[in-house]
C-alpha positions in Angstrom: 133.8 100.0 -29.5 131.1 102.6 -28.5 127.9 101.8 -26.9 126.0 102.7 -29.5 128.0 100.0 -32.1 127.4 97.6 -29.4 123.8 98.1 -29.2 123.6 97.9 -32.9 125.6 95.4 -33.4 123.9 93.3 -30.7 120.4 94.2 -32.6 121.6 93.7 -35.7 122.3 89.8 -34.3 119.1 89.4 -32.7 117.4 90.2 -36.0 119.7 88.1 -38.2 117.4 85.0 -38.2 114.9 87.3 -40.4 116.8 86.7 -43.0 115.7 83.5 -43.3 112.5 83.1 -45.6 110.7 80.6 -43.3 111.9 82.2 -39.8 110.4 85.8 -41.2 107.2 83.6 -42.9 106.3 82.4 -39.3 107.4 86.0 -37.9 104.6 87.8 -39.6 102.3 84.6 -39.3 102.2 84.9 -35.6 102.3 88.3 -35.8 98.9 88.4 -37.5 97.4 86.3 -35.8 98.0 87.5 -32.1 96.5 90.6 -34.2 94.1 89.1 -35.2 92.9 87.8 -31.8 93.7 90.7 -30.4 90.7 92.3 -33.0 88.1 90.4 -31.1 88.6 92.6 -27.9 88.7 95.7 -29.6 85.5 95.3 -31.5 83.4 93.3 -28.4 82.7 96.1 -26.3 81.4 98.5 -29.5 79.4 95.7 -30.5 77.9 94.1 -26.8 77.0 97.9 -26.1 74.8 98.1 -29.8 73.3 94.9 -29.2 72.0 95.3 -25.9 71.8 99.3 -25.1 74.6 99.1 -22.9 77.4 97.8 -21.7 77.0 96.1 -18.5 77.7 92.4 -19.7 80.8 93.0 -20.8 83.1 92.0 -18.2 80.6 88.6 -17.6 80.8 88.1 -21.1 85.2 88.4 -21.1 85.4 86.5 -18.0 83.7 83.3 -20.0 85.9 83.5 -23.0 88.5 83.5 -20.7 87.0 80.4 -19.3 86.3 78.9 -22.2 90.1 79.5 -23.3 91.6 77.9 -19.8 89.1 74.7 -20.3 89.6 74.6 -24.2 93.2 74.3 -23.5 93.5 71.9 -20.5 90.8 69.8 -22.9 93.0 69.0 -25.8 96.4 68.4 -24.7 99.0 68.9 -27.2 100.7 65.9 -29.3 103.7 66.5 -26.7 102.4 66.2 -23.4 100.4 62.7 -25.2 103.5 61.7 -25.7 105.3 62.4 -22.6 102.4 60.7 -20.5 101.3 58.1 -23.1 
């Protein structure tokens, strides 16, 4: 068997699970919405710089949605770490 089978072969098994209706459903879910998320970065700057005349808040403004995120998530533990200390 050549290298290239192999390699093909051992993508073509890594991508077998797509076959599966729900498995490629929650593919392209996540897909869109790491996308999606990924949107409010791209458009932040473009729109900080038109609302104030420049761009100068920008990293302030990233460093508390960042901080935001990290509290938000330490906040509101998941059912699974409730049930693993409840």
């Amino acid at each position: 068997m050549s290298v290239e089978s192999a390699l093909r072969t051992a993508v073509r098994d890594r991508l077998a699970p797509l076959h599966t209706t729900g498995v490629l459903r929650m593919v392209a879910a996540i897909f869109l919405c790491g996308a999606g998320g990924l949107m409010f970065y791209t458009y932040l700057g473009p729109i900080v710089l038109a609302a104030n005349g420049s761009d100068a808040a920008l990293p302030i403004l990233l460093l508390t949605v960042g901080l935001v995120g990290v509290v938000s998530a330490l906040a509101s533990p998941t059912p699974m770490v409730r049930a693993r200390h409840g």
